[in-house]
N, C-alpha and C positions, 0 to 999 in steps of 0.2 A: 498513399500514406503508409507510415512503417508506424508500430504501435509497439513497442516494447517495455514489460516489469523489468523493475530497478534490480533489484535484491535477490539473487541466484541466477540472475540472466545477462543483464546488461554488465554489471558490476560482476569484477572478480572472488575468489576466495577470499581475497583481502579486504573486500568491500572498496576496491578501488573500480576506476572507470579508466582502461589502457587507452594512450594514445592512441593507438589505430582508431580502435573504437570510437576515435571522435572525431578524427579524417575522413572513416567512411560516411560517418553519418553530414556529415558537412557535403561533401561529393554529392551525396543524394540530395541535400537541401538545396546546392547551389543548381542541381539539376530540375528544378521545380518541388522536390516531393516534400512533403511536411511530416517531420518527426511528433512522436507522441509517446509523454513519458507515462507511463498508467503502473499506478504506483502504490502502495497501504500507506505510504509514508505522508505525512505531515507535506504541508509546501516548505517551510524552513526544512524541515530534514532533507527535502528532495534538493533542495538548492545547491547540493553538493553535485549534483548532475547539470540541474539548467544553469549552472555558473558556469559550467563548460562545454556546454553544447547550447550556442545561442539558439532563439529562436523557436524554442522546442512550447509544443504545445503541452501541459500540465494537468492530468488525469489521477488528482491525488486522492489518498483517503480512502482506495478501494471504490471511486468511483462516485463519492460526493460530491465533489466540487470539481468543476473545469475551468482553466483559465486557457486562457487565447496566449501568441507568444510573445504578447507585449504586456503582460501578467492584467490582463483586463477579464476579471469574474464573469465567466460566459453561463456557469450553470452552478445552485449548490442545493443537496438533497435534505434538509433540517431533520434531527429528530425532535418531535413532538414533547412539550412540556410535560404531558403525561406519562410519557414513557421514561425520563427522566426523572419523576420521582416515583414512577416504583422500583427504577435499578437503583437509586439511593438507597430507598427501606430492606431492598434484595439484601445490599453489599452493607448495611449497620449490624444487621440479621447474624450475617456470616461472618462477619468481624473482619473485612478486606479492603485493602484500597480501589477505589477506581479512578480512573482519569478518561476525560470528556476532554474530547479533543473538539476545539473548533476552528475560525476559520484565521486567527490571528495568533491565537494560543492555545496551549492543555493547560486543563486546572481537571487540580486534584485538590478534594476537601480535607483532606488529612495532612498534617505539619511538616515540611522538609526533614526535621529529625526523625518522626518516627517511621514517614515512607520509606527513608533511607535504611533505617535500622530492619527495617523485614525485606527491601531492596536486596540490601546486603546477606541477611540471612540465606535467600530464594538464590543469591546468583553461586553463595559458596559451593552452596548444594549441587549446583548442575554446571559448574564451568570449573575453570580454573583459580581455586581462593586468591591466590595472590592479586589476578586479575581483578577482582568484584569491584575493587574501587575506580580502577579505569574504566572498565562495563557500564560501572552505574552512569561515573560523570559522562562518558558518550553518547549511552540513550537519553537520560534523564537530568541531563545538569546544565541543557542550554537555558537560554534566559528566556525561551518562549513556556514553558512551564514554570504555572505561578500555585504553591503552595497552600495551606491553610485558608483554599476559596469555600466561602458561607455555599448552599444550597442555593441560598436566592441570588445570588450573587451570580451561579451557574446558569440558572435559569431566564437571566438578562441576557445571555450572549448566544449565537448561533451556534447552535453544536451539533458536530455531524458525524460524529463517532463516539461511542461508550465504550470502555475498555478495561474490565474488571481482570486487576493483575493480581500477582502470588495469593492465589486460591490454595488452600490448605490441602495437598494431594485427597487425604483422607475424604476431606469433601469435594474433591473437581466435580465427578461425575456426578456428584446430586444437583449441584449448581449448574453444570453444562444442560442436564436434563428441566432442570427449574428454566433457563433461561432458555429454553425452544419450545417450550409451554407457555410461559411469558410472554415472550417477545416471538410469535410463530408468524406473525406478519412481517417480519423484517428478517435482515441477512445477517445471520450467524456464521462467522468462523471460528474454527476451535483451535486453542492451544498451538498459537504458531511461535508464542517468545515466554516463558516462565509462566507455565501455568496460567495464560489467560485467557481471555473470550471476545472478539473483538464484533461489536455490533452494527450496524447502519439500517439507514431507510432502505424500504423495500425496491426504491427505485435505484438505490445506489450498487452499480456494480460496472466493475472496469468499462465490461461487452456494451450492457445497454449505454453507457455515456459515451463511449468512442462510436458508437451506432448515431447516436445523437447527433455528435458533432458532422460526422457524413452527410447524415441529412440535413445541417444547420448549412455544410458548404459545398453543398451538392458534389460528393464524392461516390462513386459506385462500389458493392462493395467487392469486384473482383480485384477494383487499385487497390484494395487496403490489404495487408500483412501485418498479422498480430506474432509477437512471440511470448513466453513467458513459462512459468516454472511449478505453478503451485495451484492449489484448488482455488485461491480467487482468481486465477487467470482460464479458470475453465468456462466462464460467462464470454470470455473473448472469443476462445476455442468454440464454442458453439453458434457465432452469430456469423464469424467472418469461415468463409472454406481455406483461406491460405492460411494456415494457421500450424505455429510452429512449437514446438518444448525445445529444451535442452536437454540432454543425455541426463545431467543431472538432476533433472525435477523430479516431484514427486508419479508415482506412479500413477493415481489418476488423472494427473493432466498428462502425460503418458499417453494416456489411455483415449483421452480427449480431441489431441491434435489430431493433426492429417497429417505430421510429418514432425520427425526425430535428428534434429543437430546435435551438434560439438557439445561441449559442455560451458558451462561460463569463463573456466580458468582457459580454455586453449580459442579465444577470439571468438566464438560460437557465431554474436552478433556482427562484428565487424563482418567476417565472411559471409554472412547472409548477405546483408546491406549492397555489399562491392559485388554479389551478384546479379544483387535485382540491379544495381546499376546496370550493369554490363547488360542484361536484358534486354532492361529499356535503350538502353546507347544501338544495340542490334535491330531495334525493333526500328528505330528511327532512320 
């Protein structure tokens, strides 16, 4: 099995996914091996990947939820009603939006217009202003995010990420430190997209779910190769030994792997994949 993050590894500068990239990984699939997208991303965001790589097994959510490659719910990590409404009172407290992603949609309790209007504000600030309105409609303007949801309303639905955005610079660091006092039994990552905090269940993380699944289809773990880019890919890095970054990642997973590719924009993945093929073609 090949296990690979979407977003600085798999996917280019442009956030696209290159052909090759999806010849070699086809090569591997038709050669027996099972692809695995392990990903932060939503299943609808991810779908811009398994649309074009059939077959692909679905490791979304930083390790919430799994699906099989015929989108059949194999695993999902819930968080707790309670934990849920103390990030409510957290984020009324601090006067910020959050969004609770779960397994069909994100709902965010706060209005389309005014999440937009501090949206707006948070992207002028750190990107390109012209940009801010195509940024926003990109991340935040599909139709699986539903606006203006009640509390209780949230707390009907399976949710498997908390996601407290455009935190007031002046208060991140109180809030980053409130929320690993808070929330000290679950997995924190900090500040990967404008200022936010992205949380899950303590069991939810890339490594232990694609561990999971080895064990669900009796795979060993010297067949699996993980690659990836950023500190939620360092749970992977620590379970599996083949274990790969890209030139481009962050320094701790750097620091993590057992071994150092390409970068995302010059094929990284594709030439990994076309080698394990070749491997296994030699070994056979």
């Amino acid at each position: 099995m090949i296990v690979s993050d979407c977003d600085g590894t798999l996917l280019n500068d442009n956030s696209e996914i290159d052909d090759e990239t999806i010849l070699a990984v086809e090569r591997f699939q038709k050669a027996g091996g099972i692809f695995m997208l392990a990903t932060g991303r939503n299943r609808w965001d991810a779908a811009y990947v398994t649309d074009k790589i059939r077959n692909c097994v679905l490791n979304c959510n930083d390790g919430a939820v799994l699906f099989d490659e015929d989108g059949k719910e194999l695993m999902i990590h819930e968080i707790g009603k309670d934990k849920i409404r103390v990030m409510d009172d957290l984020c009324v407290h601090y006067g910020f939006p959050i969004i609770y992603h779960g397994i069909n949609a994100s709902y965010i309790t706060w209005e389309l217009k005014d999440f937009k209007e501090r949206a707006i504000r948070q992207i002028r600030s750190t990107y390109t202003p012209a940009m801010a309105e195509d940024i926003f409609d990109w991340v935040y303007g599909s139709s699986h995010h539903r606006y203006g949801m009640d509390t209780s309303a949230v707390l009907s639905e399976n949710i498997i990420r908390m996601e407290p955005v455009f935190i007031p610079e002046a208060e991140y660091g109180l809030v980053c430190d409130e929320c690993k006092k808070i929330f000290r039994d679950m997995n924190i990552y900090i500040g990967s997209f404008l200022d936010n905090i992205e949380i899950t269940a303590k069991e939810s993380d890339k490594g232990r779910t694609a561990w999971e699944y080895c064990r669900l289809k009796g795979i060993k773990e010297e067949e699996v190769v993980v690659i990836g880019d950023s500190i939620n890919d360092i749970s992977m890095f620590r379970l599996f030994e083949n274990s790969y970054c890209v030139k481009n990642g962050q320094q701790e997973a750097q620091k993590a792997a057992k071994h150092i590719i390409g970068s995302n924009d010059d094929l990284c993945v594709a030439k990994l994949v076309h080698k394990v093929c070749d491997e296994n073609d030699q070994n056979v």
